[in-house]
C-alpha positions as CSV (number, residue, x, y, z in Angstrom):
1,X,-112.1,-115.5,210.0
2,X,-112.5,-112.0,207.8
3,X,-112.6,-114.0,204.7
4,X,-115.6,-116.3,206.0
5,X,-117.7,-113.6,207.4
6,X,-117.3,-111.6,203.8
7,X,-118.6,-115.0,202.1
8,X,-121.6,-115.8,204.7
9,X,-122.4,-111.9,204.0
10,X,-122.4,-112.1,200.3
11,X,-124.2,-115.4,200.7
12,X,-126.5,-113.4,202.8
13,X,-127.1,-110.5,200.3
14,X,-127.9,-112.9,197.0
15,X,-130.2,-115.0,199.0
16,X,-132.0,-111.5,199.8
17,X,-131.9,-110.8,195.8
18,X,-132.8,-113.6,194.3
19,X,-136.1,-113.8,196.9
20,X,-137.0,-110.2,196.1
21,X,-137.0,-111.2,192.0
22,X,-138.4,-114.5,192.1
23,X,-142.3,-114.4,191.7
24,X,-144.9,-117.1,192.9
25,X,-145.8,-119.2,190.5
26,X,-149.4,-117.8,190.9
27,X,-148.2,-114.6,189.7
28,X,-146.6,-115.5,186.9
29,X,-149.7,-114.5,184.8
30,X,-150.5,-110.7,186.0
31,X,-151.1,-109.4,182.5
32,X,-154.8,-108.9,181.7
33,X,-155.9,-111.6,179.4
34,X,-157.6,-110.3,176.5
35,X,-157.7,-112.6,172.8
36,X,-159.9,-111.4,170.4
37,X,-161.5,-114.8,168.4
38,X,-162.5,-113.9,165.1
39,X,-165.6,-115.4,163.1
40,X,-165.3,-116.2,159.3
41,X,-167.8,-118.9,157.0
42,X,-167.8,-118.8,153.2
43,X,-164.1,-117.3,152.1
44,X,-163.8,-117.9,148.2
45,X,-162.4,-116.1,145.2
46,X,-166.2,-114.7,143.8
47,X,-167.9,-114.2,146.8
48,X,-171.9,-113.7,146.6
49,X,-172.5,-109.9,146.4
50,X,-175.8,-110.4,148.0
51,X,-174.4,-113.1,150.7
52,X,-173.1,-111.0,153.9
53,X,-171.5,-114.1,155.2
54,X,-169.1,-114.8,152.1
55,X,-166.1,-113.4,152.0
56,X,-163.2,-112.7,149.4
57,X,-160.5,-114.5,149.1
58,X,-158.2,-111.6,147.9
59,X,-158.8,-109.5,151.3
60,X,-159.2,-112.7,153.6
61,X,-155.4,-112.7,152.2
62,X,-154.7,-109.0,153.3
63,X,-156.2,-110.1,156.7
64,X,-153.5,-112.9,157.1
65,X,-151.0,-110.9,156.2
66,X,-151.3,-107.9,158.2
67,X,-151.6,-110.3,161.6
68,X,-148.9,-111.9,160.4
69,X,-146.9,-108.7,160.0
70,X,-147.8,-107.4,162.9
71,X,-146.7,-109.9,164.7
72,X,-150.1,-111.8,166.0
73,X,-149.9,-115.1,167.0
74,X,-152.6,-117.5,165.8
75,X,-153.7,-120.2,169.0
76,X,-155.0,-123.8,169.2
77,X,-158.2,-124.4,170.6
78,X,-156.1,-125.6,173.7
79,X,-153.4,-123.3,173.7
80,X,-156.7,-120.5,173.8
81,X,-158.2,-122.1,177.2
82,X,-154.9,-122.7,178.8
83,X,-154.3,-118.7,178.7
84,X,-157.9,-117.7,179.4
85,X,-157.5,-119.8,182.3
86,X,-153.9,-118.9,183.2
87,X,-152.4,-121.9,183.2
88,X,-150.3,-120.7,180.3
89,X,-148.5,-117.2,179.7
90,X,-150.3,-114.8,177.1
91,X,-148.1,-114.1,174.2
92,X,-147.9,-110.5,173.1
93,X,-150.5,-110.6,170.6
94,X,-152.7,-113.6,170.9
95,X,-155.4,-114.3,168.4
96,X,-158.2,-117.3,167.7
97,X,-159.3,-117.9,164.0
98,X,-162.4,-119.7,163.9
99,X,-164.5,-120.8,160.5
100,X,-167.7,-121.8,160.8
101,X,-169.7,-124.7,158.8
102,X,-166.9,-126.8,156.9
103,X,-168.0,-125.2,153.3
104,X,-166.1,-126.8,151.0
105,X,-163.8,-123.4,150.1
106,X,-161.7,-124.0,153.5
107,X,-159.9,-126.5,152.0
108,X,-158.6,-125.2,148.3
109,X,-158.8,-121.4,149.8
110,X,-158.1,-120.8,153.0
111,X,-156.2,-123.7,154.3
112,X,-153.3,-123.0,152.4
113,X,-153.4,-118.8,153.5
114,X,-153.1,-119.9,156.6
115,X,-150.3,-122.5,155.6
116,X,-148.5,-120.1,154.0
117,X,-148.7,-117.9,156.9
118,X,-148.1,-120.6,159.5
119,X,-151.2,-120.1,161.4
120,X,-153.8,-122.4,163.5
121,X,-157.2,-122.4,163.3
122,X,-160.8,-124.0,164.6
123,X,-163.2,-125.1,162.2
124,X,-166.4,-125.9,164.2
125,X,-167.8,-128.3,162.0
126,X,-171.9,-129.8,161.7
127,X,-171.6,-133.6,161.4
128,X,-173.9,-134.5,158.9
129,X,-172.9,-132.0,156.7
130,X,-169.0,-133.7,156.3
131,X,-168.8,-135.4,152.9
132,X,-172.0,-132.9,151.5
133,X,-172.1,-131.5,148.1
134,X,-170.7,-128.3,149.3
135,X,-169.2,-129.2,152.1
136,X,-165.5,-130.6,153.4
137,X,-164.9,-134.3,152.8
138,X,-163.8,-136.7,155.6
139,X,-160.3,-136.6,154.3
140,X,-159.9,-132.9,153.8
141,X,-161.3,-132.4,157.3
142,X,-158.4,-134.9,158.7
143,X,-155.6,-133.5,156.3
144,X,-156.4,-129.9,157.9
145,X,-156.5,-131.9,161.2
146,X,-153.3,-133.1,160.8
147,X,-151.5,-129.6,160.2
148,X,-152.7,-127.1,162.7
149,X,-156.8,-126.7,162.6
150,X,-158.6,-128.1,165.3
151,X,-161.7,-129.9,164.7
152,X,-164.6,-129.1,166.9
153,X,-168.4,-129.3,167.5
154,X,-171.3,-127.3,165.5
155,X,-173.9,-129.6,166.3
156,X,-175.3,-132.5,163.7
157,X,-178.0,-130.2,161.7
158,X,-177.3,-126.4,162.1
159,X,-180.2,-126.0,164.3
160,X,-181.8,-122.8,166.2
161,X,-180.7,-124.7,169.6
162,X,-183.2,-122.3,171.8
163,X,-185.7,-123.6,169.5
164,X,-185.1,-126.8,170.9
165,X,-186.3,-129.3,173.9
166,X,-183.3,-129.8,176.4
167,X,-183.8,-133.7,174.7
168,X,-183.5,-132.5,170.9
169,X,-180.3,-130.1,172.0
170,X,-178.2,-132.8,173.9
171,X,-179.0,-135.5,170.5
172,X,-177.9,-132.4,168.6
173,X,-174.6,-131.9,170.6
174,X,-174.2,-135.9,171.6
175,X,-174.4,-137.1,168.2
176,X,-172.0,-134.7,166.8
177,X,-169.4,-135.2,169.5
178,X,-169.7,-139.2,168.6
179,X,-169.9,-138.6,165.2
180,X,-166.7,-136.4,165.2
181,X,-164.8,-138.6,167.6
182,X,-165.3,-141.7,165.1
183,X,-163.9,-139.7,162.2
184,X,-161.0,-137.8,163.9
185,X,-159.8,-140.2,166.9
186,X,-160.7,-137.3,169.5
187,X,-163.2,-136.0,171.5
188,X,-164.3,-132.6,170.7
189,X,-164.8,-129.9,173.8
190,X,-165.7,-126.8,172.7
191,X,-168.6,-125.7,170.7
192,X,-170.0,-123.1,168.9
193,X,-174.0,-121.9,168.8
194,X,-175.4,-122.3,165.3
195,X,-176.7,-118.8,164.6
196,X,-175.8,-118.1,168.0
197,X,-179.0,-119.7,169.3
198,X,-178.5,-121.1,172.7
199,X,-180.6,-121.4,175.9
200,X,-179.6,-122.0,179.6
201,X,-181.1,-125.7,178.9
202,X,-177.6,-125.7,175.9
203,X,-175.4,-124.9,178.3
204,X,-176.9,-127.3,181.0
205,X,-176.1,-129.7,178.0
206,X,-172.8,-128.5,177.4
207,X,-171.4,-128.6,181.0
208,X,-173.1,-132.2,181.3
209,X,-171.0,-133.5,178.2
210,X,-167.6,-131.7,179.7
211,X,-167.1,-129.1,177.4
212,X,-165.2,-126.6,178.3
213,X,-166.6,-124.0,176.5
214,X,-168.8,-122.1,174.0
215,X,-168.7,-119.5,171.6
216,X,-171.5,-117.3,170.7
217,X,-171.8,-114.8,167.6
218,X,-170.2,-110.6,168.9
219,X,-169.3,-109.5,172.4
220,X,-166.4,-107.9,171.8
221,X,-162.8,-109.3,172.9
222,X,-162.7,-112.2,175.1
223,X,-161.1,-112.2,178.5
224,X,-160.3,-114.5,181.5
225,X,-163.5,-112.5,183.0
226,X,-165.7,-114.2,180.4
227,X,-168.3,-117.0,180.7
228,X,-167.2,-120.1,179.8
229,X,-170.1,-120.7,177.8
230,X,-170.7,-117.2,176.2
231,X,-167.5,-116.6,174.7
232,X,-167.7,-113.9,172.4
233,X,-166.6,-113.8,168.7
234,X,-165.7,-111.2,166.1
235,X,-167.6,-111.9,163.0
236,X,-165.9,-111.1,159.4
237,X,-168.6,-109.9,156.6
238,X,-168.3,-109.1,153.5
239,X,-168.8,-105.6,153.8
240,X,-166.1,-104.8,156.2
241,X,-163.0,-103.5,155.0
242,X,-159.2,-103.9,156.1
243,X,-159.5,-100.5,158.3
244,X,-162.6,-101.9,159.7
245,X,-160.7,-105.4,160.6
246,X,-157.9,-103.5,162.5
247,X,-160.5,-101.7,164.2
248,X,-162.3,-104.7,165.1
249,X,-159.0,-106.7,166.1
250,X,-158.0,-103.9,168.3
251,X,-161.1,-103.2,170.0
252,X,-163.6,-106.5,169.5
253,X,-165.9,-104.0,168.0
């Protein structure tokens, strides 16, 4: 009789234990959410001095390695929405890469940095600009596809959007997403502004084609806290150094 009251007691006790340790699944997520999304274009060995937007290859390079070294982890598009909404735990360091434009140095240049690396990225591409003279060709865009870059939406021409009719915004946006699915089998559902242009008729647009999300041009880090459709990003320029790029990383700023 001693020996069956000792086991309903210890019985007792770890059922106490493992209760007290176990969290809700709701919980499981308690970490402030905070991923900083960084903004590149042009990334090429012999940048244009007088071009802000193109970038060297050489310290694109020191960029990659220094997140790679310190032990950032690079997200897909999905992995990125799944966190901001907590349906996914944050890793430790979390980052977005985004490139802007499919110029036709992602593919010789900076796909195989980030290969090399083992990263993911987004390239928000503009639809009628696929197969151009100095863009990405259709089969570049679905090699990178293939091994860890998301394809997603930049509209068909590169417009000012708030320039725009509501009309001329949703063919813009539509026609891409159509143009896009044809070419890489799925549907894209995030966008970014061109310029980062946008109007409350774009994101009127946006939410009526089920997208999940847009990214504008600064704004610091993004968090869980942050509007679906005025995400911010971290733009890379040519003039900013590798002490600038920690800073920024670090602080969205």
């Amino acid at each position: 009789m001693k020996k069956l009251k000792g086991l309903f007691m210890a019985l007792i006790l770890l059922l106490i234990a493992s209760t007290q340790y176990q969290l809700p699944a709701s919980a499981k997520q308690t970490k402030k959410v905070e991923i900083p999304v960084l903004l590149y274009h042009v990334v090429k060995p012999d940048p244009d001095p007088n071009n802000p937007y193109q970038f060297s290859l050489e310290e694109f390079e020191k960029h990659m390695a220094y997140l790679h070294e310190n032990g950032y982890r690079t997200l897909t598009m999905k992995q990125y929405f799944n966190i901001l909404d907590k349906k996914a735990a944050m890793p430790k360091k979390p980052i977005l890469l985004t490139f802007d434009d499919n110029s036709n140095d992602f593919y010789p240049y900076v796909y195989p940095v980030l290969q090399k690396y083992g990263m993911k990225a987004t390239q928000f591409t503009v639809s009628t600009w696929v197969d151009g003279s100095w863009n990405m060709t259709s089969n570049e865009l679905l090699t990178v596809m293939e091994n860890g870059i998301d394809i997603q939406n930049h509209s068909v021409t590169h417009p000012a959007l708030a320039d725009l009719s509501r009309e001329q915004q949703y063919t813009e946006i539509n026609e891409a997403t159509k143009f896009l699915k044809d070419l890489t089998g799925k549907t894209t559902n995030t966008f970014a502004y061109p310029y980062g242009s946008y109007n409350a008729d774009t994101i009127s647009v946006l939410e009526e084609l089920g997208f999940k999300g847009a990214f504008k041009v600064g704004g610091g880090i993004s968090t869980d806290q942050s509007n679906r459709y005025e995400l911010p990003r971290i733009m890379i320029l040519q003039e900013h150094t590798l002490d600038d790029f920690v800073r920024m990383v670090e602080t969205g700023y």
